[in-house]
C-alpha positions as a printed NumPy array, in Angstrom:
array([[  0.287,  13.817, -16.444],
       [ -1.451,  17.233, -16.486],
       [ -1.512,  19.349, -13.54 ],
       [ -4.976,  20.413, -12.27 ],
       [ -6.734,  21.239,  -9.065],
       [ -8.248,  17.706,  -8.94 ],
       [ -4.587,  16.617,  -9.442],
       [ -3.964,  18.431,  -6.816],
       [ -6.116,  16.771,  -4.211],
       [ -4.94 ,  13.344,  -5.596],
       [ -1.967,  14.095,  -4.493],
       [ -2.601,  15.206,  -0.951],
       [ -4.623,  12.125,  -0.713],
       [ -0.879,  10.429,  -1.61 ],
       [  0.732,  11.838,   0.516],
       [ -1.818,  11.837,   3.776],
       [ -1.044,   7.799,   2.631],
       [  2.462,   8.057,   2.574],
       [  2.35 ,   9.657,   6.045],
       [  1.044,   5.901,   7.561],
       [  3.877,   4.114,   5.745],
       [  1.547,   3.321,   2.569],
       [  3.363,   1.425,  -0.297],
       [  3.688,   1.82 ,  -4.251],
       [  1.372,   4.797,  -3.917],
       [  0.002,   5.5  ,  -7.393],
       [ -2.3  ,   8.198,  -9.183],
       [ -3.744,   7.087, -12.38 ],
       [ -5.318,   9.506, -14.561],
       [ -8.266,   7.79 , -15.735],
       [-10.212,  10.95 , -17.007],
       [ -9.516,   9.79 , -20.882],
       [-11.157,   6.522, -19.875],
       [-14.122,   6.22 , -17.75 ],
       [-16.454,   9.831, -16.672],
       [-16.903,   8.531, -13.361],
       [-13.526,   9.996, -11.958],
       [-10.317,  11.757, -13.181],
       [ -8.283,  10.007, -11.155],
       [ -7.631,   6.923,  -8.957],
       [ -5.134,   6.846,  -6.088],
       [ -4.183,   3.14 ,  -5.176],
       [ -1.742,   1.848,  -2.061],
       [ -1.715,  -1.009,   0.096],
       [ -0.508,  -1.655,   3.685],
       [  1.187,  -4.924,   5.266],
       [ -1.926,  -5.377,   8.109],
       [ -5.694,  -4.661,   8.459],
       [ -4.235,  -1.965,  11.316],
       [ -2.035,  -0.228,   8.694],
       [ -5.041,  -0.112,   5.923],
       [ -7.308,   1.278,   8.601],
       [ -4.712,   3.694,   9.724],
       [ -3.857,   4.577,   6.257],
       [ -7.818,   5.475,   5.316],
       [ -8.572,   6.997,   8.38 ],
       [ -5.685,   9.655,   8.115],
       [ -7.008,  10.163,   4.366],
       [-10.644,  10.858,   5.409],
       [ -9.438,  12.984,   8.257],
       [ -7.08 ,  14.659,   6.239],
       [ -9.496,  15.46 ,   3.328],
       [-11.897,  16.736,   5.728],
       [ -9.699,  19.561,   7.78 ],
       [ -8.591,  20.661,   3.812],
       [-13.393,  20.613,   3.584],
       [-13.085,  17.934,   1.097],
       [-15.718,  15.266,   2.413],
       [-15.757,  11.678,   1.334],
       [-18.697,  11.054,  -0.821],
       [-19.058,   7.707,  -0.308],
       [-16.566,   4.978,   1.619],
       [-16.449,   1.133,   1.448],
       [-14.771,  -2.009,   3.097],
       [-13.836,   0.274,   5.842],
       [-15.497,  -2.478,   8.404],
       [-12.685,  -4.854,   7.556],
       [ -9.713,  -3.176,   6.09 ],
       [ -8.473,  -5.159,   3.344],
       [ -9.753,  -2.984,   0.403],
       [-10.93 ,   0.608,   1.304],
       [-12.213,   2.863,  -0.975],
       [-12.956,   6.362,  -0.593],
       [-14.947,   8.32 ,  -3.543],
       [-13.871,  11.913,  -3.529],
       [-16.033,  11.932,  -6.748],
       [-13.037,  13.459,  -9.248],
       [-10.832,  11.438,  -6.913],
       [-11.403,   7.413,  -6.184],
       [ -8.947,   5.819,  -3.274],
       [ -8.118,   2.734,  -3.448],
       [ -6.515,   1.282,  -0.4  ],
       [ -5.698,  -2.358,   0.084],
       [ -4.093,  -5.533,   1.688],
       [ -0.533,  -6.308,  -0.445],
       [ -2.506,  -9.637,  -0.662],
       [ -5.595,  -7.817,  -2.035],
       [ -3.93 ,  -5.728,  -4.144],
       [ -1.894,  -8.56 ,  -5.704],
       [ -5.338, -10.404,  -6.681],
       [ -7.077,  -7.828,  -7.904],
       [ -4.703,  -6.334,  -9.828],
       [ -6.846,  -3.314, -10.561],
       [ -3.863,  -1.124, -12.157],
       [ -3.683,  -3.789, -14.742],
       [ -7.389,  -2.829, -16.054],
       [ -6.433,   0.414, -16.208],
       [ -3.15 ,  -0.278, -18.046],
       [ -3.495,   2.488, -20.601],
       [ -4.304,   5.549, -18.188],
       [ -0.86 ,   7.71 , -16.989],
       [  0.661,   6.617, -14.02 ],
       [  2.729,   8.139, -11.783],
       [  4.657,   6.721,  -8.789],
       [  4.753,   8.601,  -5.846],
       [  7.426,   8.134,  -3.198],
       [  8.405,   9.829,   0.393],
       [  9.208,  12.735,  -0.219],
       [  7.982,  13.443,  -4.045],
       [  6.84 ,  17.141,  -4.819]])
């Protein structure tokens, strides 16, 4: 996966998520495929509490760094979050959600990279 500042935020965004507990973090580069992002970051938590903590420490995260949140969805009920960064789309969901949706699966072609407690 090439190393870039938007990259870079993706990964903050990561790891702000792995600070809540998030699990199977992911960024997907998905600049080769769609021009409506570079890259997606995708988690989930066990409970609507965990996916609210989870977003909230993202969007309060992002914006200390000056990096607002363009636009934010399903915030209201925590069971799949998104945050646009623009370059930088978050996806954060229920396991349940996750499961059903299966959105890495559309995306199966785009570089993914696992990132874990600890990582980088």
């Amino acid at each position: 996966m090439e190393k870039d500042n938007v990259y870079e935020k993706a990964l903050e965004i990561a790891k702000l998520a792995l600070s809540k507990k998030a699990q199977d973090v992911r960024i997907l580069d998905v600049k080769k495929f769609t021009s409506v992002t570079d890259y997606f970051v995708i988690c989930h938590g066990d409970v609507e509490l965990q996916v609210k903590a989870i977003h909230e420490t993202i969007n309060d995260g992002m914006a200390k760094l000056g990096v607002k949140v363009w636009h934010r969805e399903g915030y209201q009920f925590n069971r799949w979050v998104l945050l646009d960064y623009v370059d930088v789309v978050v996806h954060i969901f229920l396991k349940e959600m996750r499961d059903f949706y299966n959105i890495e699966r559309l995306w199966g072609d785009a570089d993914v990279e696992i990132i874990e407690d600890g990582d980088k």
